[in-house]
C-alpha positions in Angstrom: 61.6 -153.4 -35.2 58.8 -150.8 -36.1 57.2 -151.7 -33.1 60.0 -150.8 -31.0 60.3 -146.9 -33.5 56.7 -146.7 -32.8 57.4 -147.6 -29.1 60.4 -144.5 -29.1 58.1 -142.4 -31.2 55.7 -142.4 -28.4 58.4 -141.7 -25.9 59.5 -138.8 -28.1 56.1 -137.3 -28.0 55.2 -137.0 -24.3 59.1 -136.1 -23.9 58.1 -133.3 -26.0 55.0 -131.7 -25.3 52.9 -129.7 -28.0 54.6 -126.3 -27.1 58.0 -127.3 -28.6 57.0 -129.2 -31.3 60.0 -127.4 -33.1 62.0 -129.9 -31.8 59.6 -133.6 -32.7 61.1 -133.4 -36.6 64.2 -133.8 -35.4 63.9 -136.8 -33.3 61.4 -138.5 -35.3 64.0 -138.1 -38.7 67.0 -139.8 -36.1 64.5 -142.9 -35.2 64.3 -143.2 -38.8 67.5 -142.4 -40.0 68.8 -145.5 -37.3 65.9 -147.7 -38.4 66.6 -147.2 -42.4 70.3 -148.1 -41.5 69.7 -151.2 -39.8 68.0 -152.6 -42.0 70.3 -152.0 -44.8 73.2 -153.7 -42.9 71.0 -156.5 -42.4 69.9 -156.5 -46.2 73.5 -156.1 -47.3 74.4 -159.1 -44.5 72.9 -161.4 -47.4 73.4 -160.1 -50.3 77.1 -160.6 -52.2 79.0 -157.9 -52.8 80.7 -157.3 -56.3 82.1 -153.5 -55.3 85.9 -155.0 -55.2 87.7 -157.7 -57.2 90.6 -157.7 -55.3 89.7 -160.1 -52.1 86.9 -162.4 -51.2 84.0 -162.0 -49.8 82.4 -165.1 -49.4 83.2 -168.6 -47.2 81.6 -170.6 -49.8 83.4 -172.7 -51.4 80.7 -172.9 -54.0 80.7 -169.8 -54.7 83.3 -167.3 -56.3 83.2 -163.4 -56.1 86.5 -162.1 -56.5 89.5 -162.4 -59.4 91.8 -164.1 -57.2 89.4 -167.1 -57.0 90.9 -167.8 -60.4 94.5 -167.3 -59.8 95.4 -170.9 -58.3 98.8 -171.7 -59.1 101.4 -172.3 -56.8 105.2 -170.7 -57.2 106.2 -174.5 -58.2 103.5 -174.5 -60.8 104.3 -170.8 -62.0 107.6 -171.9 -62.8 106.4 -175.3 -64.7 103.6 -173.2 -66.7 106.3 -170.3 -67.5 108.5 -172.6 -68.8 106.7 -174.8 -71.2 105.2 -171.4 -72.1 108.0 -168.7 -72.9 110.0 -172.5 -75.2 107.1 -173.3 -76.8 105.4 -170.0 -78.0 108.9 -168.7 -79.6 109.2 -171.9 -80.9 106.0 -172.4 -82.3 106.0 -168.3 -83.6 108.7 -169.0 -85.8 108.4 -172.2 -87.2 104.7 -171.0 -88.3 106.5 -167.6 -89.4 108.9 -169.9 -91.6 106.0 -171.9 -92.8 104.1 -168.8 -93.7 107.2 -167.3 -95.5 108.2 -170.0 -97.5 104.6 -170.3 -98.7 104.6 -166.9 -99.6 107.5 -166.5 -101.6 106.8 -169.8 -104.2 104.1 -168.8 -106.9 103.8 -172.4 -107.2 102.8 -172.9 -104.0 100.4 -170.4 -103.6 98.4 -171.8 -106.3 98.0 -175.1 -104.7 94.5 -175.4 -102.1 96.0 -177.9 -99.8 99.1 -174.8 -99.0 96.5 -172.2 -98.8 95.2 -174.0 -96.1 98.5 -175.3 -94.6 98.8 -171.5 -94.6 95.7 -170.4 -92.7 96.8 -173.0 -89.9 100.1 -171.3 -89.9 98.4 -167.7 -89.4 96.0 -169.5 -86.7 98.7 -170.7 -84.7 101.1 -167.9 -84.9 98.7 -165.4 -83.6 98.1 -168.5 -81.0 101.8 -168.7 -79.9 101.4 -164.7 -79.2 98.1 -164.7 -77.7 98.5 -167.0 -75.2 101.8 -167.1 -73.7 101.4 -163.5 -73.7 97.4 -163.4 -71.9 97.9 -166.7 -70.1 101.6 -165.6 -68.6 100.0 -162.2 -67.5 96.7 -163.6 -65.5 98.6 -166.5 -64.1 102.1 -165.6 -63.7 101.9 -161.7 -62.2 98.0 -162.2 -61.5 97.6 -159.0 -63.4 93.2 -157.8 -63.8 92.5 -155.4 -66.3 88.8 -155.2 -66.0 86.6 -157.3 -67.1 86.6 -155.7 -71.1 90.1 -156.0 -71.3 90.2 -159.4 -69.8 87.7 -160.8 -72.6 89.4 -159.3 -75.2 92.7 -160.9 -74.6 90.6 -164.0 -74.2 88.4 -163.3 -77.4 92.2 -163.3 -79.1 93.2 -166.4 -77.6 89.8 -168.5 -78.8 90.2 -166.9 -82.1 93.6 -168.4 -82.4 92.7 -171.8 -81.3 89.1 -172.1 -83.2 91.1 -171.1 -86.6 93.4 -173.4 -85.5 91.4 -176.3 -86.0 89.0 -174.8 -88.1 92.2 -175.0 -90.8 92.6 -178.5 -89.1 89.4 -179.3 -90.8 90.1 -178.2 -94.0 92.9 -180.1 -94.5 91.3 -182.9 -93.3 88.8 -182.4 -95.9 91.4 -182.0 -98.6 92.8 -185.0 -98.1 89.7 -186.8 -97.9 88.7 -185.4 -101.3 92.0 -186.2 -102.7 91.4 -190.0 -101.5 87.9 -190.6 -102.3 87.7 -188.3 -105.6 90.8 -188.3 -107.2 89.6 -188.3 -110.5 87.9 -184.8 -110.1 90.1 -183.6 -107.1 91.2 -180.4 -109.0 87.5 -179.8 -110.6 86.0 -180.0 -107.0 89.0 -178.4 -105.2 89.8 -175.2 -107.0 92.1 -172.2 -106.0 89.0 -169.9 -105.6 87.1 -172.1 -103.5 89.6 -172.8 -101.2 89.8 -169.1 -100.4 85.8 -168.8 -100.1 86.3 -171.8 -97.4 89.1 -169.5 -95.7 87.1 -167.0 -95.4 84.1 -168.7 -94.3 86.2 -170.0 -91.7 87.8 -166.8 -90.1 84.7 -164.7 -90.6 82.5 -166.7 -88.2 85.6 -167.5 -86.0 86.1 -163.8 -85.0 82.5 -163.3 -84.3 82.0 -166.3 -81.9 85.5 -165.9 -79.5 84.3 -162.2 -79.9 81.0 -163.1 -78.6 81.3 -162.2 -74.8 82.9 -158.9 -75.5 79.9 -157.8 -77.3 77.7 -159.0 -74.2 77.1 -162.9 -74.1 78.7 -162.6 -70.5 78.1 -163.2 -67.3 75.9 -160.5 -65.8 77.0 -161.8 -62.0 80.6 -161.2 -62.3 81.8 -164.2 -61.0 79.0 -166.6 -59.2 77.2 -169.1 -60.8 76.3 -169.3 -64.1 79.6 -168.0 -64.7 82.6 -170.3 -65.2 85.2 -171.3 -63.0 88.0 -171.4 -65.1 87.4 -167.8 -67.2 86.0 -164.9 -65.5 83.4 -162.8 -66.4 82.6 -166.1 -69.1 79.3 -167.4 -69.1 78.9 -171.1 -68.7 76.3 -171.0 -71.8 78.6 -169.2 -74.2 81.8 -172.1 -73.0 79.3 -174.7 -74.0 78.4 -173.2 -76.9 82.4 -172.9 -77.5 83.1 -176.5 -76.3 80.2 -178.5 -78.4 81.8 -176.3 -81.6 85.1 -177.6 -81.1 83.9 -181.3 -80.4 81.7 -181.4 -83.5 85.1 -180.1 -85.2 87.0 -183.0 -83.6 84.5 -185.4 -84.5 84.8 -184.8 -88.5 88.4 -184.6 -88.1 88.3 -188.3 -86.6 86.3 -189.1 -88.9 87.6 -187.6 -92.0 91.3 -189.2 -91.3 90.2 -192.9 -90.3 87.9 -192.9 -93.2 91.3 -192.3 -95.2 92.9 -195.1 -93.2 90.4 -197.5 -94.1 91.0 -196.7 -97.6 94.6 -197.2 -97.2 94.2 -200.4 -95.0 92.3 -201.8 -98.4 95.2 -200.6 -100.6 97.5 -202.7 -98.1 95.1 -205.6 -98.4 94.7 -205.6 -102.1 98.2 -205.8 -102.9 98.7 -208.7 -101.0 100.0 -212.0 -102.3 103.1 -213.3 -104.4 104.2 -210.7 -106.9 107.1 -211.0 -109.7 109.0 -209.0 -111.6 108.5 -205.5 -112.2 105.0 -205.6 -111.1 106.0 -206.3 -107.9 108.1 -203.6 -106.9 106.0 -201.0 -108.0 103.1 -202.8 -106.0 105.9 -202.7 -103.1 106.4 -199.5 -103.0 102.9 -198.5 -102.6 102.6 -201.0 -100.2 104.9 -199.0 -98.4 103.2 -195.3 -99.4 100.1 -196.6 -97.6 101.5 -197.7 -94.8 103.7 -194.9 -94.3 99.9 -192.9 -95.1 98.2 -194.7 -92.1 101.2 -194.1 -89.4 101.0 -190.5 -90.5 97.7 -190.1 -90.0 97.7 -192.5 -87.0 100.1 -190.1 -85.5 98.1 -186.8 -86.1 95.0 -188.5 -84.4 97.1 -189.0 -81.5 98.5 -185.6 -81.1 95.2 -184.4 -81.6 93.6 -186.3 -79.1 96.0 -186.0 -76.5 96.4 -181.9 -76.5 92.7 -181.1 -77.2 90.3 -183.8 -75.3 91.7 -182.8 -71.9 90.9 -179.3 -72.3 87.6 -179.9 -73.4 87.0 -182.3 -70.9 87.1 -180.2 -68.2 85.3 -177.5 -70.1 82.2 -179.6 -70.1 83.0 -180.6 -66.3 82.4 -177.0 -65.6 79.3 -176.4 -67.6 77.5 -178.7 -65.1 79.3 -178.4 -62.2 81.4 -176.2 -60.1 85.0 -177.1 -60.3 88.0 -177.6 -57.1 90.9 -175.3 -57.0 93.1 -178.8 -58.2 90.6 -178.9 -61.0 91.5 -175.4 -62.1 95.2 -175.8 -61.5 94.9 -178.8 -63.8 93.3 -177.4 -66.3 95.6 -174.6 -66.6 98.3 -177.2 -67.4 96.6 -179.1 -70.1 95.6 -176.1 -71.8 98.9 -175.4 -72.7 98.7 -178.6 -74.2 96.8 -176.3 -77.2 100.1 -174.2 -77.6 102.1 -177.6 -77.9 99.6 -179.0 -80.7 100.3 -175.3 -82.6 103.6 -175.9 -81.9 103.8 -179.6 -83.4 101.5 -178.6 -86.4 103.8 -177.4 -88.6 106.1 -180.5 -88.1 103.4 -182.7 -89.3 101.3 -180.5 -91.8 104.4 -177.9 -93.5 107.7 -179.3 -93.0 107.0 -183.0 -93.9 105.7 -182.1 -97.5 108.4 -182.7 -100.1 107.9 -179.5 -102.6 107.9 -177.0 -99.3 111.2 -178.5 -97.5 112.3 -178.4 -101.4 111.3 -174.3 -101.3 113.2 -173.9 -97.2 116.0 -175.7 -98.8 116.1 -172.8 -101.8 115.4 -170.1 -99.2 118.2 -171.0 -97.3 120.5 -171.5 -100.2 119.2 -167.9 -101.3 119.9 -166.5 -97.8 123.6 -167.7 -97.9 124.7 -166.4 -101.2 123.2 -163.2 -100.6 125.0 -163.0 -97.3 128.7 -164.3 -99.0 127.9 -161.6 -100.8 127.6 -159.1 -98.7 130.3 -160.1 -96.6 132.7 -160.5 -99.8 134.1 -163.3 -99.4 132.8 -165.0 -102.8 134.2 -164.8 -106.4 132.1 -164.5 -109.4 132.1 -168.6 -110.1 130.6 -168.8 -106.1 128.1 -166.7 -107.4 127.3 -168.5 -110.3 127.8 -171.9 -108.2 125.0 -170.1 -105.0 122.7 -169.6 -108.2 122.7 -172.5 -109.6 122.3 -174.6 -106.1 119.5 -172.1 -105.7 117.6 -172.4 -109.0 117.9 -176.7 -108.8 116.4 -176.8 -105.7 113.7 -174.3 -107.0 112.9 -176.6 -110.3 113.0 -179.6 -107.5 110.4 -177.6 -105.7 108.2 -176.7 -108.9 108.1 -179.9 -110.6 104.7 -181.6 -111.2 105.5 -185.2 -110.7 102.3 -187.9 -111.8 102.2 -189.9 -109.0 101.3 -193.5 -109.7 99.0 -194.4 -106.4 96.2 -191.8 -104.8 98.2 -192.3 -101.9 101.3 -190.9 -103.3 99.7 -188.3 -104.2 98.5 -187.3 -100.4 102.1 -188.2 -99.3 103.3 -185.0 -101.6 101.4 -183.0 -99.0 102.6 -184.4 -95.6 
């Protein structure tokens, strides 16, 4: 090529003899005006082009420059997603709103470390049922792009949700662990103070990681590699930084519960054999205590497996490599398996403990005779009879029963 301008200068110069030089400039800036604009085209002919995030501009399938590369679903699968989305986020926001207001209202309750807890996964998954129906309904369903700021901070919401989520997951876990294998000093150990030091703990490092990316661990190509294929603008370093977090959770969750299943499994095994009299009933019944114990737990290890280990699966998949469009749409379905595990939470962490369905019971009795009264249709003795059905089930609620077995004792909180 700058043979052939050197060629066309030479041309240029015999074509214009020294006498009218005046005109030389002129061609010899267009020769090199078309020269500097072919080789742009043929410079921007293999470079990829980031200018617009609204279509592709690349045929391979490797590769992933545009937005829409991560809006997959088809008008079947909107419908599915939508769905399980807009029943289980109200669900799930109001059951944790119930949980969260019961807590609140019982003094005796908030003194107690395993409800402070109960209550931070409450908070974690109510902010998850808003989060993500709302961020995952707006990218998938009306493939809606904000920018790439706006986009990670909706994210940075959702990841804080899920990470407290289990975080508080943990905790429990640990306080029930504790209550098992140090029952003697459970309440020296476990103390109202340093149950709220662990909360914070928690939640303090929890927003700063999901907030990571929108203070600049993103991907500086947009949308090629190394940035994921299932979350723009997300680096694949910072999701296996996310995804090796969670596991390690996981992993003392697992390990946590079936270390307090073995213990009940020896309870079950101790109190075997022929049994008379008095001694054997109360033996019986904590016979039955322990194995009611192990299904519980058994039953959270499930759940917990079968919503989160998907999800992460795939996360790891595309740390290493890049993932299909049926990869992506599947993926999008199991992660709202994370909205259904908020949802079941407080079935089998809140409403399953005896003194809190004992508080919603007084709540509710509360609620009714303030509304008979307000819609007049109660004497004085209804009053008195609302009152009293509301302060029993309060002393029912309140009362510090000595448990005979350290089972029992762990049943009081699930």
């Amino acid at each position: 090529m700058l043979l052939c301008c050197n060629q066309r200068l030479e041309f240029c110069e015999r074509k214009y003899p020294p006498n009218s030089r005046q005109f030389l400039p002129t061609a010899k800036h267009e020769v090199l005006g078309k020269m500097q604009t072919q080789l742009e085209q043929k410079h921007e002919a293999t470079t990829p082009l980031y200018l617009d995030d609204s279509t592709p501009k690349t045929t391979d399938a490797s590769l992933c420059n545009s937005i829409k590369c991560y809006m997959v679903l088809t008008e079947t699968e909107k419908t599915a997603i939508t769905s399980i989305c807009l029943i289980a986020g109200p669900v799930t926001f109001l059951e944790n709103i119930l949980v969260l207001l019961v807590i609140a209202r019982s003094t005796t309750l908030r003194r107690r470390p395993s409800y402070l807890f109960i209550s931070s996964l409450a908070l974690a998954d109510t902010f998850a049922s808003c989060f993500f129906t709302f961020s995952f309904l707006h990218f998938h369903l009306y493939n809606h792009s904000q920018g790439p700021n706006i986009y990670l901070f909706k994210l940075g919401g959702v990841t804080m949700a899920f990470t407290g989520s289990v975080g508080s997951l943990l905790l429990t876990a640990l306080d029930r662990y504790l209550c098992i294998y140090q029952a003697s000093n459970y309440k020296v150990l476990l103390t109202r103070t340093r149950a709220k030091l662990a909360i914070v703990l928690l939640w303090c490092p929890t927003v700063i990681i999901s907030f990571l990316p929108l203070m600049g661990w993103r991907c500086k190509t947009k949308f090629d590699p190394p940035c994921s294929h299932l979350f723009p603008y997300v680096d694949r370093h910072y999701l296996a930084f996310w995804t090796g977090l969670q596991l390690v959770v996981l992993f003392l969750i697992i390990v946590a519960y079936v270390l307090i299943l073995w213990k009940a499994n020896r309870h079950e095994t101790s109190m075997g054999g022929p049994k008379s009299g008095r001694q054997s009933v109360k033996r019986q019944a904590r016979l039955r205590m322990d194995i009611q114990l192990a299904r519980t737990f058994s039953l959270i290890l499930l759940i917990l497996a079968v919503c989160w280990l998907p999800v992460l699966s795939f996360m790891m998949v595309d740390v290493t490599v890049p993932l299909t469009n049926t990869q992506q749409r599947m993926f999008a379905f199991c992660s709202t398996l994370c909205l259904v595990n908020s949802c079941v939470n407080p079935l089998l962490y809140a409403l399953r403990c005896k003194d809190l369905r004992a508080e919603l019971i007084a709540l509710l009795a509360c609620c009714k005779t303030s509304r008979e009264r307000m819609l007049g249709n109660t004497h004085g003795q209804g009053r008195e009879n609302g009152s009293g059905i509301s302060k029993k089930c309060k002393d029912q609620a309140v009362s510090d029963s000595n448990p005979d077995t350290i089972s029992e004792s762990v049943d009081k909180q699930i």
